[in-house]
C-alpha positions in Angstrom: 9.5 62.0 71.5 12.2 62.3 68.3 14.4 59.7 67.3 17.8 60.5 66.2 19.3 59.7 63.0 20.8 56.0 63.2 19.9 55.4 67.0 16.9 52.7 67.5 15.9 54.8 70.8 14.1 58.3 70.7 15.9 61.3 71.7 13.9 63.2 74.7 13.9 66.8 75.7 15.7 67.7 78.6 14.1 68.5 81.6 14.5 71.2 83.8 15.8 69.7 87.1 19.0 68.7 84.6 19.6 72.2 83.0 20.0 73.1 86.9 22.3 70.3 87.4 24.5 70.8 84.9 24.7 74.4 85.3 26.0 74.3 88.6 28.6 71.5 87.3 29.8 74.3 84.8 30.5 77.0 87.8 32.6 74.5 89.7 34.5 73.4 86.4 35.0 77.1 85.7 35.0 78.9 82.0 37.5 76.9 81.1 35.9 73.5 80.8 33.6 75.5 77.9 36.7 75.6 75.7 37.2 73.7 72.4 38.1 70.6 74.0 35.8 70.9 77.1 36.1 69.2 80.5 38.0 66.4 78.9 40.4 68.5 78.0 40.9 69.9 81.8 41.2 66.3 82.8 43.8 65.3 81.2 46.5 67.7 81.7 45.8 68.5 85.6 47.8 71.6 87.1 50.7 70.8 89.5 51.8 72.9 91.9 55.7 73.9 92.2 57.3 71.7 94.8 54.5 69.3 95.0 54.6 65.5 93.9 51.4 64.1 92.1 49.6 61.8 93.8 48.2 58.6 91.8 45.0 57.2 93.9 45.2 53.9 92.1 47.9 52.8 94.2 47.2 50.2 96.9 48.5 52.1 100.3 48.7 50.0 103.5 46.3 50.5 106.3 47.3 52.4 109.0 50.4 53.7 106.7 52.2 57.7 107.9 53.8 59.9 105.8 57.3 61.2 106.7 56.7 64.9 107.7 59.3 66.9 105.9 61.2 69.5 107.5 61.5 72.9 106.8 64.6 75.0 107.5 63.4 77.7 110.3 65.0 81.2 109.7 66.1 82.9 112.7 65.2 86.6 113.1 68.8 87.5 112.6 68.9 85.8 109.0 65.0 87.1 108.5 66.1 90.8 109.0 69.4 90.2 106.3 72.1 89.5 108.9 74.3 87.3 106.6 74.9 89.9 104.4 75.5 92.7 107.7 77.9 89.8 109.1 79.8 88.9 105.7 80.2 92.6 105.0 81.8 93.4 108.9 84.1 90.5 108.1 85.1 92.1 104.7 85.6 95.3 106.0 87.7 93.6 108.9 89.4 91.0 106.8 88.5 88.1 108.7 86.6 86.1 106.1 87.0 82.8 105.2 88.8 81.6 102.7 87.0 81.3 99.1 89.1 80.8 95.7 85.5 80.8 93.8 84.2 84.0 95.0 87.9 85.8 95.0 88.2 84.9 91.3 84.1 86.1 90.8 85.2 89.2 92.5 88.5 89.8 90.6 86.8 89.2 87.3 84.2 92.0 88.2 86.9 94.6 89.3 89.1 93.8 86.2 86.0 95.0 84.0 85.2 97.9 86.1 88.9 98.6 85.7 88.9 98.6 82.1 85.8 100.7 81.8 87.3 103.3 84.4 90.5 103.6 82.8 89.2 103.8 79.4 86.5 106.7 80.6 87.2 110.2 80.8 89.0 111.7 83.3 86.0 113.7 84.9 83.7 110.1 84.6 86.2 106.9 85.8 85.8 107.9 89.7 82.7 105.7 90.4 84.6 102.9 88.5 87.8 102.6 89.8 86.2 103.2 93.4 84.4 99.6 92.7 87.4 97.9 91.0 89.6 98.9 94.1 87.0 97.8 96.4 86.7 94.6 94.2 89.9 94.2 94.3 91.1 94.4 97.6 88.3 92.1 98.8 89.4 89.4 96.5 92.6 89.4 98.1 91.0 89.2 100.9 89.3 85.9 100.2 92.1 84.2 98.4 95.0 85.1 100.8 99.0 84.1 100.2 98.5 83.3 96.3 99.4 85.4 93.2 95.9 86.4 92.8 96.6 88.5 96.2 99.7 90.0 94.7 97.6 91.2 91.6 94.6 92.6 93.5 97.0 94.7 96.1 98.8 95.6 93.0 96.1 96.8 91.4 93.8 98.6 93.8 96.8 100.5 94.4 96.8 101.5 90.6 93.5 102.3 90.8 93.9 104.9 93.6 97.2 106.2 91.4 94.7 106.9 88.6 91.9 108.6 91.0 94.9 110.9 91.9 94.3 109.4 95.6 98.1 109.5 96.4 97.9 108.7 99.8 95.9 105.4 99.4 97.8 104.7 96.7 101.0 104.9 98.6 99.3 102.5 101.5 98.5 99.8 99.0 102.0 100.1 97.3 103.2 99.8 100.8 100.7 96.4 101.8 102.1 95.4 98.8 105.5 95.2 99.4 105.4 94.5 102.8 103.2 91.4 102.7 105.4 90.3 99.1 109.0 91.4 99.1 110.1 90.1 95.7 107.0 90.5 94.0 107.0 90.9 90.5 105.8 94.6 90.6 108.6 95.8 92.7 110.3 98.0 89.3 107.0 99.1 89.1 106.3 100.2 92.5 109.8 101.9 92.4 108.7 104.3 89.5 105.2 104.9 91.0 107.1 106.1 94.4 109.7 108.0 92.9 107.2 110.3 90.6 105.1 110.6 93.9 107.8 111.6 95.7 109.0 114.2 93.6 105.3 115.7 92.9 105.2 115.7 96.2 108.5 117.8 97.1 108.0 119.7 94.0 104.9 121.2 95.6 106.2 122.0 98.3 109.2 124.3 97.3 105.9 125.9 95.5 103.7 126.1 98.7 105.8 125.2 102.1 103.6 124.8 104.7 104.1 123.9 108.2 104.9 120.1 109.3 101.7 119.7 111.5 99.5 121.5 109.7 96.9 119.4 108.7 95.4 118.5 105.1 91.2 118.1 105.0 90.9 119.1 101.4 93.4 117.8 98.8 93.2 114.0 97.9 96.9 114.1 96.1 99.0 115.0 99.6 99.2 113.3 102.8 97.1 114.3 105.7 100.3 115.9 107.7 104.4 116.4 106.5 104.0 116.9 102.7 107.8 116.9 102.8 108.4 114.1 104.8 106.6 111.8 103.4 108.4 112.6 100.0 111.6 111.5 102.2 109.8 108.3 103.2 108.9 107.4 100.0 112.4 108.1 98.7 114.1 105.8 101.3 111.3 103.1 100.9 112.4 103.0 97.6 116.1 102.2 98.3 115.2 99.7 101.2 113.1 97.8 99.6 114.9 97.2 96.5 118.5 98.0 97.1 120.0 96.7 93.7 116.8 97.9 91.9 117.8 100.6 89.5 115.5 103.2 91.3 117.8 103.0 94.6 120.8 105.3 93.9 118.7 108.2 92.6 116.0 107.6 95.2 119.1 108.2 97.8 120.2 111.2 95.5 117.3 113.1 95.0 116.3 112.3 98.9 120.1 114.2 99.5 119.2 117.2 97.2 115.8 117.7 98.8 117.1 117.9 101.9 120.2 120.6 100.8 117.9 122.4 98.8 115.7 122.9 102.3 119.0 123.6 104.5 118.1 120.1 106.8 122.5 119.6 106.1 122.8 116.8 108.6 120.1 114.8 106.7 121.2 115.6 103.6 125.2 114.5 104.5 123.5 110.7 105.6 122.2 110.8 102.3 125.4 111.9 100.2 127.0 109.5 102.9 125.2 106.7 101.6 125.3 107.1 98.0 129.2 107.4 98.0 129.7 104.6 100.3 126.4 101.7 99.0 126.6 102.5 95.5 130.2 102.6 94.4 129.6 102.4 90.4 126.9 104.6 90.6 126.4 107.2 88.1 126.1 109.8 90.5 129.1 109.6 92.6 131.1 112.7 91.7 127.9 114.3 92.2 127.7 113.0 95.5 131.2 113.7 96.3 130.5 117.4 94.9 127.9 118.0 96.7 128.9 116.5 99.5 131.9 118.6 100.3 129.7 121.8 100.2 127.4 120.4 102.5 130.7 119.3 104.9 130.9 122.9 104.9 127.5 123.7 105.3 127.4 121.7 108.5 130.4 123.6 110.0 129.0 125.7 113.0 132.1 127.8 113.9 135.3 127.6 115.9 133.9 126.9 118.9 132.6 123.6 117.6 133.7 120.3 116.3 136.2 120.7 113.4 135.3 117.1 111.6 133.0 118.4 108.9 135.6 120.8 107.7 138.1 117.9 108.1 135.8 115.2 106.1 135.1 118.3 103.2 139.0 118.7 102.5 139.1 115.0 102.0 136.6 115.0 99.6 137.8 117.4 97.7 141.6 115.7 97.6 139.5 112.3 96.5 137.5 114.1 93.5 140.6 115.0 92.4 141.7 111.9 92.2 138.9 109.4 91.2 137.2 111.8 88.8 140.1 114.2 87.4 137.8 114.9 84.1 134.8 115.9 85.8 137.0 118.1 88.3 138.7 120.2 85.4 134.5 121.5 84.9 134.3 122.5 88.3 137.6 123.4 89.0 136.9 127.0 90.5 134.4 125.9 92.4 136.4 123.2 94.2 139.6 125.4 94.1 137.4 128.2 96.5 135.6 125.5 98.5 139.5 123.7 99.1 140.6 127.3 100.2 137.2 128.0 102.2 138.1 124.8 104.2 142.0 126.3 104.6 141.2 129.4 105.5 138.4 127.8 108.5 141.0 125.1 109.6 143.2 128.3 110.0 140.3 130.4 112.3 139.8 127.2 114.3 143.5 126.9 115.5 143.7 130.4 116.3 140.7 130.8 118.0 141.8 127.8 120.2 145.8 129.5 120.7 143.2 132.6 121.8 141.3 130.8 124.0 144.1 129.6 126.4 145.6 132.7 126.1 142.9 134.2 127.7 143.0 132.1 130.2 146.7 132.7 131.3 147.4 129.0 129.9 150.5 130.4 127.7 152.0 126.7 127.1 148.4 125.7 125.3 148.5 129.3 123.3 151.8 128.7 122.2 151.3 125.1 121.0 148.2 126.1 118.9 150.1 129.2 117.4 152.9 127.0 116.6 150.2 124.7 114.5 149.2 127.9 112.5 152.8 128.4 111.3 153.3 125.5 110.7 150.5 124.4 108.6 149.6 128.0 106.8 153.0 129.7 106.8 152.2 131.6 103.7 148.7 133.4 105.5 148.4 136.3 106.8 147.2 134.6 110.0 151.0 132.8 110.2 152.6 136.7 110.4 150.2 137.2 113.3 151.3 134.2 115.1 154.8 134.3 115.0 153.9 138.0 116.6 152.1 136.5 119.2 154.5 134.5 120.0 157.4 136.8 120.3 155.0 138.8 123.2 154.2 135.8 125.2 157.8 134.0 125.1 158.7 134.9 128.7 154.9 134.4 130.3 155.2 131.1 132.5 152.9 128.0 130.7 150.8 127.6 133.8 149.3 130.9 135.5 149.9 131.0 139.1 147.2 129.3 141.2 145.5 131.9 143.4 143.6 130.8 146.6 145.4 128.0 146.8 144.3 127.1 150.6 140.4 127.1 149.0 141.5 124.5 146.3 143.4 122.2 148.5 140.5 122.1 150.8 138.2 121.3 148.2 140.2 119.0 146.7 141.1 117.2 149.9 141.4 113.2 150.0 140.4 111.8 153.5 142.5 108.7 152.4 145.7 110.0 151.2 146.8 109.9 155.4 145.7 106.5 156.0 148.3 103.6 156.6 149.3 101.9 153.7 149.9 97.7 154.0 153.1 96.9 154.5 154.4 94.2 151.3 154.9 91.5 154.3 151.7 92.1 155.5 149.3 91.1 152.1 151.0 87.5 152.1 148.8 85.3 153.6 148.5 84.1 157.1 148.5 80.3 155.8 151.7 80.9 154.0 154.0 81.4 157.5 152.4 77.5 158.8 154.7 74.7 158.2 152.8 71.4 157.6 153.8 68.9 160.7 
């Protein structure tokens, strides 16, 4: 036995059933009770487990006491397998979600950035972009409905289709747009996006006409069907919309000029029609009176048709004349020959009418209708033939002779024209002839 320094009792050796002991106390501890610091260490700074209170054993619990059990939220296997997001993203693609200003303005912020990055990347590299920031976009709208933050979002998914050269979609949003807010903010906007649409749109055509139902599976800038028509559309969306917007009389115009250019006259005349008559201090009303009178003409389909067109282009001409005298001087051969174009068809018309009852034996009619051509061309040449004609006709009857007459009274034979007629005494009333007693 040894005796340590300052300690009255000796120190002994260890014996071997205690090397055992504490060996096996080390294991359980683990390496880490061997650190500088040791067990006591490990002691006092115990390990607690996420989620789980410590528990002091030096409190006094009550016999008999139970713990409250605490309950855990069972997912079902729909919300197990992801079937929130499935169901939130059928509703967004639906647009029956619920209302939710925090997520709209989450969703708006995140397609404003993607919008900035598209539109500030290359042309070849903003497509993936501006696909996300319309998407973004539109759903925001979606989940903060009748507010400005709506407006925006249609407003600007549409601009992000306008910028993907996606014309079509473009034209739908614009549409959404207008339709769902009539005096929004954007609607100069809108305007000046239609219009250049509109005229890309008939500009390609006169390029490429292609056939009305002919459909379109491989250009993103035209519609699917009617490149043409749909340039119309858009032109009279633009006037209808926004009637007093500065947009609407050349809208109506260049709708008009489309439509001459393409020979559809009758459409065209609505058009000049409308301009002269919705838009009286437009700049473009001696064009539309101009243009106008030669498609008057262009409508008239020959004597044997209505004369109104030909009627409506002479006044038209007489009112240029008139209302814009400076503008007429510039034109003035032009007019002069469309003025004696309409003269000279007014003429044909009468006398192809004098003609036609001629033919049929009605001289009276004839001689009425080549009275008309005297009298309102005497200086033609058409005048000198009917003042012939009417020398050789003088002593023809006005009314040819009716032949098989017997077939024409029997057909036109009235089974009442033999049946008594009521005497005046008769229809006064029975009641009248009683005297009261």
């Amino acid at each position: 036995m040894t005796r340590m320094p300052g300690h009255g009792c000796p120190r002994r050796s260890p014996q071997p059933g205690r090397v055992a002991v504490l060996a096996c106390m080390a294991a359980v501890l683990g390496c880490a009770s061997w650190r500088p610091g040791g067990a006591e260490t490990v002691a006092q700074t115990p390990v607690m487990s996420p989620g789980v209170r410590q528990v002091s054993f030096e409190e006094n619990q009550p016999p008999g006491a139970e713990v409250e059990p605490v309950e855990v939220e069972k997912k079902s296997w729909w919300r197990s397998l992801g079937g929130d997001a499935v169901e939130r993203s059928i509703r967004e693609t639906t647009g029956k979600v619920a209302q939710d200003k925090a997520r709209a303005k989450r969703l708006y912020a995140e397609a404003e950035a993607q919008y900035e990055q598209g539109i500030k990347a290359p042309v070849g590299q903003r497509d993936n972009a501006l696909h996300k920031a319309a998407d973004n976009f539109i759903l925001a709208g979606k989940y903060y409905g009748e507010s400005d933050l709506e407006e925006n979002s249609l407003m600007y998914a549409a601009e992000c289709y306008y910028f993907l050269d996606e014309y079509p979609d473009a034209v739908e949003m614009y549409g959404k747009l207008v339709k769902k807010y009539p005096n929004t903010k954007y609607l100069d906007q809108v305007g000046n996006r239609r219009f250049k649409l509109a005229r890309y749109w008939v500009d390609r055509y006169a390029e490429n006409p292609d056939w009305t139902l002919a459909p379109n599976f491989t250009d993103e800038e035209r519609p699917l069907f009617d490149r043409f028509g749909n340039a119309i559309k858009l032109y009279d969306m633009i006037r209808l919309d926004d009637p007093t917007g500065k947009l609407a009389d050349d809208a109506t115009l260049a709708a008009a000029n489309a439509n001459f250019k393409r020979g559809k006259y009758e459409a065209a005349d609505r058009f000049y029609t409308d301009l002269r008559q919705n838009f009286p201090s437009s700049e473009h009303q001696f064009i539309g009176h101009y243009l106008g009178m030669f498609c008057k003409l262009k409508m008239y389909q020959g004597p044997s048709y209505d004369g109104q067109s030909l009627e409506e282009a002479g006044k038209l001409a007489e009112r240029m004349e008139r209302q814009f005298p400076d503008r007429v001087v510039e034109h003035r051969e032009a007019i002069d020959a469309a003025k004696k174009e309409v003269r000279a068809k007014q003429a044909e018309r009468l006398w192809h009418l004098a003609t036609f009852f001629e033919g049929r034996q009605q001289y009276g009619g004839a001689r009425f209708y080549y009275d008309q051509v005297i009298q309102e061309f005497p200086n033609s040449n058409m005048a000198d033939a009917a003042r012939q004609r009417m020398v050789e006709i003088a002593d023809r009857p006005d009314h040819a002779p009716q032949k098989a007459k017997w077939l024409v009274d029997l057909i036109d034979y009235d089974e009442d024209k033999d049946m008594p007629k009521i005497a005046p005494e008769d229809s006064t009333p029975r009641t009248a002839n009683v005297q009261a007693p």
